[in-house]
C-alpha positions in Angstrom: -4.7 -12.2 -17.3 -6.5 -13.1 -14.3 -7.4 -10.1 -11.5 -4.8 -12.2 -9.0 -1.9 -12.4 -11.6 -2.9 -8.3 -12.5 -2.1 -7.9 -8.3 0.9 -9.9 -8.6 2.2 -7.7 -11.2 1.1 -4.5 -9.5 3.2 -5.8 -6.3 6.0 -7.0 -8.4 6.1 -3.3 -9.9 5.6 -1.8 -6.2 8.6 -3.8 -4.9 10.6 -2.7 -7.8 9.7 0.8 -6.6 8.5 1.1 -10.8 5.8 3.3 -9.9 5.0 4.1 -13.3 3.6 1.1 -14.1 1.7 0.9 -10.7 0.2 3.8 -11.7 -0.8 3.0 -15.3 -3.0 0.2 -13.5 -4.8 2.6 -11.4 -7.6 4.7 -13.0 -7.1 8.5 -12.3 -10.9 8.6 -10.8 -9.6 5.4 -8.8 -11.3 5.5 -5.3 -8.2 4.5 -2.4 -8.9 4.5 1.3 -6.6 3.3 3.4 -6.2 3.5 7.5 -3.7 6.4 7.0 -6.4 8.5 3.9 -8.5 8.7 1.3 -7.5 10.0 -2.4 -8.2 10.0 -5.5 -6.2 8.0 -8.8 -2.6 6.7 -9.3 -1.3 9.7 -9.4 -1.9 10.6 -5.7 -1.3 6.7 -4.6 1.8 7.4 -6.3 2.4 10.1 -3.7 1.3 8.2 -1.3 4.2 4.9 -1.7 6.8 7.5 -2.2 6.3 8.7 0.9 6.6 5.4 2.3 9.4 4.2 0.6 11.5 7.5 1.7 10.8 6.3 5.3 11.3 2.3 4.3 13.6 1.9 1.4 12.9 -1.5 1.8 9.4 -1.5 2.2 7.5 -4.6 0.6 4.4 -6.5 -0.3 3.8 -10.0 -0.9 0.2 -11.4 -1.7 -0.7 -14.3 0.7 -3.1 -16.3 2.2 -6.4 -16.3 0.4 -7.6 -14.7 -2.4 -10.8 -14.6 -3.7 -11.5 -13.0 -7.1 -15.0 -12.0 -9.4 -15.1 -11.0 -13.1 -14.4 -7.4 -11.7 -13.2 -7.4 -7.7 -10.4 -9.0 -5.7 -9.7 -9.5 -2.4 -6.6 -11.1 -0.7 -4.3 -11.0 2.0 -1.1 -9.2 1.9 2.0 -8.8 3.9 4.3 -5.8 4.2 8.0 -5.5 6.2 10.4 -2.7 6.0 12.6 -0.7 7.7 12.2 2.6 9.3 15.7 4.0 8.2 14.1 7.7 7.0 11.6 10.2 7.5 8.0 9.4 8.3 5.3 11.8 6.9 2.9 12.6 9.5 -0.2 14.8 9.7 1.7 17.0 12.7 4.9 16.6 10.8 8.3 14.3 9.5 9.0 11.8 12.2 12.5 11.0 12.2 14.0 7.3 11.8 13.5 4.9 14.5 15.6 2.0 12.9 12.8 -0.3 13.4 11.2 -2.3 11.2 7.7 -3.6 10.7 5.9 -7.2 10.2 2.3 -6.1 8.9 -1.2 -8.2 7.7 -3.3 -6.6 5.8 -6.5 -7.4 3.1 -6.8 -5.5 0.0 -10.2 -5.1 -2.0 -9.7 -4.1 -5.4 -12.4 -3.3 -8.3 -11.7 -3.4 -11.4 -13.4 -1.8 -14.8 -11.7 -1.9 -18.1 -8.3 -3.3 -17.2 -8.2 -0.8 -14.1 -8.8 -0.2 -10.6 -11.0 1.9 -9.3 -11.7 1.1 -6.7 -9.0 0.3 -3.6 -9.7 -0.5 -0.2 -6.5 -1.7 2.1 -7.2 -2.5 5.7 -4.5 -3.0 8.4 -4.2 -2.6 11.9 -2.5 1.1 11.8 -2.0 0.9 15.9 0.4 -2.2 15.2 1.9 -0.3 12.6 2.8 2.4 14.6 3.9 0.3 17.6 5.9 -2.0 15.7 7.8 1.4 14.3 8.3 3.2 17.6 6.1 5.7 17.3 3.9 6.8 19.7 0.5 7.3 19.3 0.0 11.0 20.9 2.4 13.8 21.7 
């Protein structure tokens, strides 16, 4: 299986909300940094969608636009929408529903070794993130 068609799956899984096999893709020593944090392995990505899907139930991913792939790293586009209908986890605490929903690019750069990834990078504008939700960005 090619690294794109191992993303398409992962995304298929994530939109699925089976984050079990999400996880089983990710090596538990994975690197992830994203514009929100840093962790470590599935397990704490894991953490990491749930607490997005609780605010977005609807929240998805679809791989498009280029994508560009090694024997062991891939990088492509990806787009994510959803709907701000719970809950948002934030560093100074829950913010509540806004109703709004969001229409966000973003690249991924993943590294593979053995059949996993460990290493994740995911870029996106987090400002138009927040905007797009109704957030504001200070107190």
């Amino acid at each position: 299986m090619s690294l794109l068609q191992q993303a398409e799956k992962f995304f298929d899984a994530l939109n699925a909300h089976d984050l079990d096999t999400v996880v089983s893709m990710i090596s538990p020593s994975a690197t992830i940094n994203t514009p929100i944090g840093s962790f470590t392995g599935g397990e704490a990505y894991r953490d990491w969608m749930m607490m997005h899907f609780r605010a977005m139930p609807d929240f998805t991913h679809e791989i498009r636009g280029m994508a560009a792939e090694t024997q062991d790293t891939i990088a492509f586009e990806l787009h994510a929408t959803g709907t701000m209908t719970g809950p948002l986890e934030m560093p100074n605490g829950d913010v509540p529903p806004t109703g709004r929903s969001i229409d966000v690019s973003a690249a991924d750069f993943w590294r593979f070794e053995n059949g996993l990834i460990v290493e994740y990078h995911l870029y996106f504008n987090l400002v138009d993130f927040l905007n797009q939700l109704g957030i504001p960005l200070t107190d």
